[in-house]
C-alpha positions in Angstrom: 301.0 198.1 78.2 298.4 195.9 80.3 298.6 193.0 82.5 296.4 190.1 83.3 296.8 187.1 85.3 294.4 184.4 84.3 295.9 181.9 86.5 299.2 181.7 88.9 298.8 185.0 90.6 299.8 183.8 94.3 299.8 179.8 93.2 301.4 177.8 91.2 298.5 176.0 88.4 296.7 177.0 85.6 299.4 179.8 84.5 298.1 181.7 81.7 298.8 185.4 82.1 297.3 188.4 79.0 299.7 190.5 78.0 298.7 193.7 75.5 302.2 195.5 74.2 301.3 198.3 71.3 297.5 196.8 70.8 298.7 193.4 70.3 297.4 190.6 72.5 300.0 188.3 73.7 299.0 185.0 75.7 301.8 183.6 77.8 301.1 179.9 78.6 298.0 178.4 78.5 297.9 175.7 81.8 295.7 173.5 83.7 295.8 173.7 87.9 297.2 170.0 88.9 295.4 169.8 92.0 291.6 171.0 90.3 289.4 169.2 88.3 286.8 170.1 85.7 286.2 173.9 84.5 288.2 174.8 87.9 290.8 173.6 87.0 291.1 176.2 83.7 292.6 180.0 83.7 289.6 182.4 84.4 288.6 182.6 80.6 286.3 184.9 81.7 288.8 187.6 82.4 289.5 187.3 78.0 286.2 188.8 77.3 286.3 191.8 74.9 290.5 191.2 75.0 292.2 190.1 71.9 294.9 187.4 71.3 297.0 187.8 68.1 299.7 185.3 69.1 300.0 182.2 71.9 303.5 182.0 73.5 304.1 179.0 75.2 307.5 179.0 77.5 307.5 175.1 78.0 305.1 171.9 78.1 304.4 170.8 82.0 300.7 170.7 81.7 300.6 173.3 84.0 301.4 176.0 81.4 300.2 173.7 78.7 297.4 172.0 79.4 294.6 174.1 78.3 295.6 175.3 75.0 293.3 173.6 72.9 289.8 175.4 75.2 291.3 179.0 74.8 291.7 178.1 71.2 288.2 177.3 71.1 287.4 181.4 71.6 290.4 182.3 69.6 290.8 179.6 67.2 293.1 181.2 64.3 296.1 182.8 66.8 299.6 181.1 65.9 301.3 179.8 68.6 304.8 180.0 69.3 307.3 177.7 71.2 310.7 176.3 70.6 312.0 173.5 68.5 312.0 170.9 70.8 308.6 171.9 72.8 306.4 171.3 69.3 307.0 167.1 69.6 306.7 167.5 73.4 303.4 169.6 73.1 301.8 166.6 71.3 302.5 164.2 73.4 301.8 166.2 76.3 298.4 166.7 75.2 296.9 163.2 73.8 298.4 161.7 77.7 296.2 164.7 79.3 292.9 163.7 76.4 293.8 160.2 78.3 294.2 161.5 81.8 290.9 163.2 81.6 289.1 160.7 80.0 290.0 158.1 82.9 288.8 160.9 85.8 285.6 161.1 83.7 284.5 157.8 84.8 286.5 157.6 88.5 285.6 160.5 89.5 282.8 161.5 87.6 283.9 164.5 86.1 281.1 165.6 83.5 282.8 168.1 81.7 285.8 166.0 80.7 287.4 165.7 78.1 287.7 168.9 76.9 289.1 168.0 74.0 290.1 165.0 72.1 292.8 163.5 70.2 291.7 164.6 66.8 290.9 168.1 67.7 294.6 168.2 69.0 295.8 166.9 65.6 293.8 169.8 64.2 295.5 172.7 66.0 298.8 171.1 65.4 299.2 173.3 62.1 298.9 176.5 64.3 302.3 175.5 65.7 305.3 177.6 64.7 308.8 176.2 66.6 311.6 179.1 66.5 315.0 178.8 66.9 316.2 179.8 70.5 318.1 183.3 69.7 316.4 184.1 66.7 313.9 187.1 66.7 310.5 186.3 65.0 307.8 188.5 64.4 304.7 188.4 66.4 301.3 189.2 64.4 298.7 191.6 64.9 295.1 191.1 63.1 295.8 195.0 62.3 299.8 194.0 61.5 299.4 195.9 58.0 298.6 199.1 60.4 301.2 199.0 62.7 304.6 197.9 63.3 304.5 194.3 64.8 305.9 193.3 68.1 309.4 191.0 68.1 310.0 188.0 70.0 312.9 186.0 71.2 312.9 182.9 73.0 315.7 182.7 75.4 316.6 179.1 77.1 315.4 179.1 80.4 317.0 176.3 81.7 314.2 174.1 83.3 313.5 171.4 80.8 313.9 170.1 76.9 312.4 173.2 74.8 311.9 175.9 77.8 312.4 179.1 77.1 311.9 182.8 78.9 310.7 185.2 76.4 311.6 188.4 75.4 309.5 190.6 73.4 310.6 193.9 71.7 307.8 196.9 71.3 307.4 201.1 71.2 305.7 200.8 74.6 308.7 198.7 75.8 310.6 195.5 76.3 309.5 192.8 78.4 310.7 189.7 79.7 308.8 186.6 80.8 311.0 184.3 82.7 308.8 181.3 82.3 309.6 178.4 84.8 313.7 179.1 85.0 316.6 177.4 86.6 320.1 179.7 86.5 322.4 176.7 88.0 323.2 173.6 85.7 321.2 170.7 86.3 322.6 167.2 85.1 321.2 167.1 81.6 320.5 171.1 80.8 322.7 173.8 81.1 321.7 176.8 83.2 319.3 179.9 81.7 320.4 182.8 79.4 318.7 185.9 80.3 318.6 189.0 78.0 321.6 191.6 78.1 319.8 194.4 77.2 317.1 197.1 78.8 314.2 195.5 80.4 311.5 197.8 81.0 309.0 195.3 82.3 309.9 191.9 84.4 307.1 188.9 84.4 309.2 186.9 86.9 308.3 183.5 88.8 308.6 182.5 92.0 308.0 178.8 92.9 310.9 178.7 95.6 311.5 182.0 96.9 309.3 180.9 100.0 312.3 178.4 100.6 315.5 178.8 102.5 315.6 174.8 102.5 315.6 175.0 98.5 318.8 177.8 99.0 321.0 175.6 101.4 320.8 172.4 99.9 323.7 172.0 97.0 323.2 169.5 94.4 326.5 167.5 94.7 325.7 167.1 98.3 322.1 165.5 97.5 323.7 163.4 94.9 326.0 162.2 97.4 322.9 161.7 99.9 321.2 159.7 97.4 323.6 157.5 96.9 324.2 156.6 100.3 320.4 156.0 100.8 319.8 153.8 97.6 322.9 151.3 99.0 321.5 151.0 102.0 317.6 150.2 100.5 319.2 147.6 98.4 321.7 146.2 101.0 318.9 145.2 102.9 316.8 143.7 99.8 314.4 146.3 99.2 313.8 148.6 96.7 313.6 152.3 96.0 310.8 153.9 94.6 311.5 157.4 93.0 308.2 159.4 91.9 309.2 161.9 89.3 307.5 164.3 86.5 307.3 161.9 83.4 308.8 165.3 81.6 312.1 166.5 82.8 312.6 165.1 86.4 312.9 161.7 85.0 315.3 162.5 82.6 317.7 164.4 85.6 317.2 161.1 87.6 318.0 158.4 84.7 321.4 160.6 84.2 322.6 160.2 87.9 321.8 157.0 88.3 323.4 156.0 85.2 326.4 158.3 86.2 326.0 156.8 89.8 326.2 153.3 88.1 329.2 153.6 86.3 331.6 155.1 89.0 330.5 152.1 91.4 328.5 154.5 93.7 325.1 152.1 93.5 324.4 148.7 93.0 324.4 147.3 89.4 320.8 146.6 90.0 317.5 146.5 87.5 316.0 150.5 86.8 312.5 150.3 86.0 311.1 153.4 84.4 307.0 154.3 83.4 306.1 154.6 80.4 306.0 158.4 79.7 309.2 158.8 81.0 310.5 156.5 78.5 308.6 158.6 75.9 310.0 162.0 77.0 313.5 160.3 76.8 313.2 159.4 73.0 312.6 163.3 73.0 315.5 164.1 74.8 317.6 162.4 72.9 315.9 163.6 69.3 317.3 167.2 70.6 320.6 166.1 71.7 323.0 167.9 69.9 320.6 171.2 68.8 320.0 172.3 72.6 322.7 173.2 75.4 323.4 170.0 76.9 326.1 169.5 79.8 327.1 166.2 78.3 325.6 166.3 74.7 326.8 162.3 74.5 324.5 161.1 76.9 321.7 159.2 75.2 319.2 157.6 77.3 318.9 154.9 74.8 322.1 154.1 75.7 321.3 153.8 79.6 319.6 149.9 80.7 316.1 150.2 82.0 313.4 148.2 82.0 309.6 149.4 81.1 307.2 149.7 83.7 303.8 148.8 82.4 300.2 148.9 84.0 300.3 145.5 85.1 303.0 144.6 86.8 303.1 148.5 88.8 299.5 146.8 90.6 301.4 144.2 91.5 304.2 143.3 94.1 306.2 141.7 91.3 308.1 144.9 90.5 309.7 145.4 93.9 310.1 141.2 94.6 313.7 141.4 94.0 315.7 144.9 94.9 315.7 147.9 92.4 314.7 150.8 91.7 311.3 152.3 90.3 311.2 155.6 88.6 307.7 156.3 87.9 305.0 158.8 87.7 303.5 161.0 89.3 306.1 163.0 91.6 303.3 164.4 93.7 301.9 160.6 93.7 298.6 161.6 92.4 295.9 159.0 92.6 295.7 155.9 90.1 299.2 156.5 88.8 302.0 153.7 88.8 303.9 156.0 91.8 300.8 155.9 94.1 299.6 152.4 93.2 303.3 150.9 93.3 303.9 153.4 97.2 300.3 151.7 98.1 302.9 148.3 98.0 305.3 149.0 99.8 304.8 151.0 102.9 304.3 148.4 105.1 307.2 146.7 104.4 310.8 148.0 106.4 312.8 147.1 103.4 311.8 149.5 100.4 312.6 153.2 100.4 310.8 155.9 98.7 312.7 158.7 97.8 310.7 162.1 96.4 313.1 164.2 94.4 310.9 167.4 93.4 308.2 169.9 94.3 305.2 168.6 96.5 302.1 170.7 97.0 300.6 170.8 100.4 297.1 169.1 98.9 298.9 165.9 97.6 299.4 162.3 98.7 303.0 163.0 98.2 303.1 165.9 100.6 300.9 163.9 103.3 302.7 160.8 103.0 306.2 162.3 103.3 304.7 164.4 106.5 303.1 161.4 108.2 305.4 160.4 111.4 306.7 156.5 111.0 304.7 154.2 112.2 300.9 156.1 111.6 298.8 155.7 109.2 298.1 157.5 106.3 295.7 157.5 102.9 297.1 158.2 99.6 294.3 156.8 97.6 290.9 157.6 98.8 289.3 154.9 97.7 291.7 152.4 99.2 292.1 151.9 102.9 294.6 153.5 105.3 297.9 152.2 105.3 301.0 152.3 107.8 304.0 154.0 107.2 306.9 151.4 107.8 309.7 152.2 104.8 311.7 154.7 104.4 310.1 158.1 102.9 313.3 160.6 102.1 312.8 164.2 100.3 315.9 165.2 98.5 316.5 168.4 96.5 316.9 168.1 92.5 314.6 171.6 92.0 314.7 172.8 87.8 313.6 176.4 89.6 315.7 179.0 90.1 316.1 179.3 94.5 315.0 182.8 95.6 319.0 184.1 95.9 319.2 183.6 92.5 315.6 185.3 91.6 316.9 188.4 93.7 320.0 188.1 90.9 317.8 187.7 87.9 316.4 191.1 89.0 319.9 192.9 90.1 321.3 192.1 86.4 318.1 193.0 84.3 317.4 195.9 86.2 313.9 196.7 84.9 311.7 199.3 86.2 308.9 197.1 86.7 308.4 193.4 88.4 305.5 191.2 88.0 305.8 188.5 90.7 303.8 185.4 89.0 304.0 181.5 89.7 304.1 181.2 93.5 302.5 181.1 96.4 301.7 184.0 98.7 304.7 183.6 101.1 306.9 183.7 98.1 305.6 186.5 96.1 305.3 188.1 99.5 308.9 187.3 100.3 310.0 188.3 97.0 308.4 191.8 96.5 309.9 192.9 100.0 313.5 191.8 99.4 313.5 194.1 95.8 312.2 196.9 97.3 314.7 196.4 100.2 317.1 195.8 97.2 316.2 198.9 95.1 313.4 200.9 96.2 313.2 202.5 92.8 311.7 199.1 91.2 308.1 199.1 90.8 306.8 195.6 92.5 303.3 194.7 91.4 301.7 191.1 92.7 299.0 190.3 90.7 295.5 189.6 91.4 293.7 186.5 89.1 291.4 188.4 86.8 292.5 191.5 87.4 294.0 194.0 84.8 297.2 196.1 85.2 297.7 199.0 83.0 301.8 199.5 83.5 
């Protein structure tokens, strides 16, 4: 077997790692880096020159494992590519927003090489798409298949969102298992991960928390609790509570406790506006409801009151004149999106709250803002001026990752003999390797480097 990391060795962007099993080439993922732009922003493609790919398996559809599927067909444009049920609706969608996102940094920030695709070269690849039942083996193809015996695979739910999955894949030279972006506790809407019962002989396993003793303490009935308390007291007072979220996934988890929150009295009965993605990824949600391991497979979010935030009014102080709450994209508040140009709004006034819920890279608005002492200035939108920090600017913890106590478990019950420590940064692939070995020093550890190839 051989490794390669084309992306997320020691970070977490652009994840696309080679895998060869037997003399079949296996892609895992296929993402875009969220915080790069142009070709730097791609897996070193580089690295795939005189490899093969046979087959593309894609765990789930944040952009980040997504994203640059269509350019690495481009090289390889005839391998099938793999991914559950409910990812194959998500994938499209997922990819005509990102043709849109890149066409809009083309002309603000004068990126030359976007797009790199379009629309209807994404409506051409569709037909390479093959959705698989979580559970049920499929084969993966060799070019040579007639010559040897192909390579199995199993997609596994992993827990983190609609349609992700680890995957397991069966061969002579061994079993593997890629974790994919996993969560082992039950969030609101999705159930905790299934990992596989049997012999693991190599472990591709990610890491996005393990740098995090914060992301261990905090208990989610405790931050719902918190949340709670904080969103009374915004309205109370007449303001209103922004809450940037992933368009895919996070909003869903939020929609489900507020409307939960909402029912049992816990909030006001005030209006929920919601962006428009997240109101697209919902219709998803609820399309899968009863063929994926829901908690409460009766939740619809049809059947939850929100009002669409549009273009328009998220420029403008109409959508926080009278108290409510805002769920909008982006969670890291990336430039130009309704969550930066609606937080633009309201930090100078004492009344509104904004309330981040997920991950937030260092190199973000989102991370600067929430790290910005009251009362000084800060810049989320570079083209804009400064602005003061006046409202309330809370973190809470609503994480679909697995927290490192529970990555050390994934490794105690799987037992492999090797670990590949992908999808986080230094301190927690650094943290990570140490506590296995301290945990069994017979497990081989191996961090990746990008571009670099492991023969295991």
């Amino acid at each position: 077997m051989k490794f390669t990391a084309l992306g997320g060795a020691g970070e977490v962007g652009a994840n696309s790692y080679h895998l060869e099993v037997d003399g079949t080439g296996i892609l895992l993922d296929a993402g875009v880096h969220p915080k790069r732009y142009g070709m730097e922003s791609l897996p070193l493609l580089e690295a795939l020159r005189r490899k093969e790919i046979h087959a593309i398996l894609i765990s789930h559809c944040h952009i980040d494992h997504l994203g640059a599927l269509p350019v690495i067909l481009k090289y390889f444009p005839t391998q099938r590519i793999f991914m559950t049920g409910p990812s194959f609706p998500i994938s499209m969608r997922m990819l005509h927003n990102t043709v849109t996102v890149m066409e809009r940094l083309k002309e603000e920030k004068g990126v030359s090489e976007y797009p790199f695709y379009t629309h209807q070269e994404i409506d051409m690849i569709s037909n390479l798409f093959q959705a698989m039942e979580y559970g049920k083996p499929f084969r993966i193809p060799s070019m040579n298949g007639y010559h040897r015996e192909e390579l199995e695979g199993v997609f596994l739910d992993a827990g983190h969102i609609l349609g992700s999955a680890g995957a397991l894949i069966r061969g002579k030279e061994g079993t593997v298992f890629y974790t994919g972006d996993t969560c082992r506790h039950d969030q609101t809407v999705i159930k905790g991960a299934i990992y596989p019962k049997e012999k693991i002989d190599l472990l591709i396993l990610e890491n996005t928390l393990c740098s995090s003793v914060e992301a261990e303490r905090k208990k989610r009935g405790n931050e719902i609790q918190r949340l709670a308390a904080e969103i009374r007291r915004v309205i109370t007072r007449g303001g209103t509570v922004l809450i940037p979220t992933f368009a895919l996934g996070r909003t869903q988890e939020i929609l489900s406790i507020l409307d939960r929150l909402k029912k049992r009295d816990r909030i006001p009965d005030v209006p929920i506006l919601v962006s428009g993605m997240g109101k697209v990824f919902s219709k998803i949600y609820d399309r899968f409801a009863l063929q994926t391991r829901r908690k409460d497979p009766e939740l619809l979010f049809k059947n939850i009151q929100t009002q669409s935030l549009n273009s328009k009014n998220s420029l403008t102080r109409r959508s926080f004149k009278k108290p409510g709450i805002i769920v909008a994209t982006s969670g890291m508040l990336s430039e130009k999106t309704p969550a930066n140009q609606l937080t633009y709004g309201m930090l100078e006034n004492p009344k509104h709250g904004i309330f981040f819920v997920g991950y937030l890279d260092e190199d973000t608005p989102g991370f600067q803002l929430l790290n910005t002492p009251p009362g000084k200035e800060v810049t989320i939108d570079s083209s804009l001026p400064p602005r003061k920090k006046v409202c309330d600017v809370l973190t809470f913890r609503f994480s679909a990752h697995s927290h490192r106590k529970e990555i050390l478990q994934i490794v105690e019950e799987l037992a492999p003999k090797k670990v590949i420590l992908v999808h986080g940064e230094k301190g927690s692939v650094g943290w990570t390797a140490e506590m296995i070995r301290e945990m069994d020093s017979g497990v081989d550890v191996i961090i990746p480097e990008t571009g670099k190839e492991i023969t295991l």
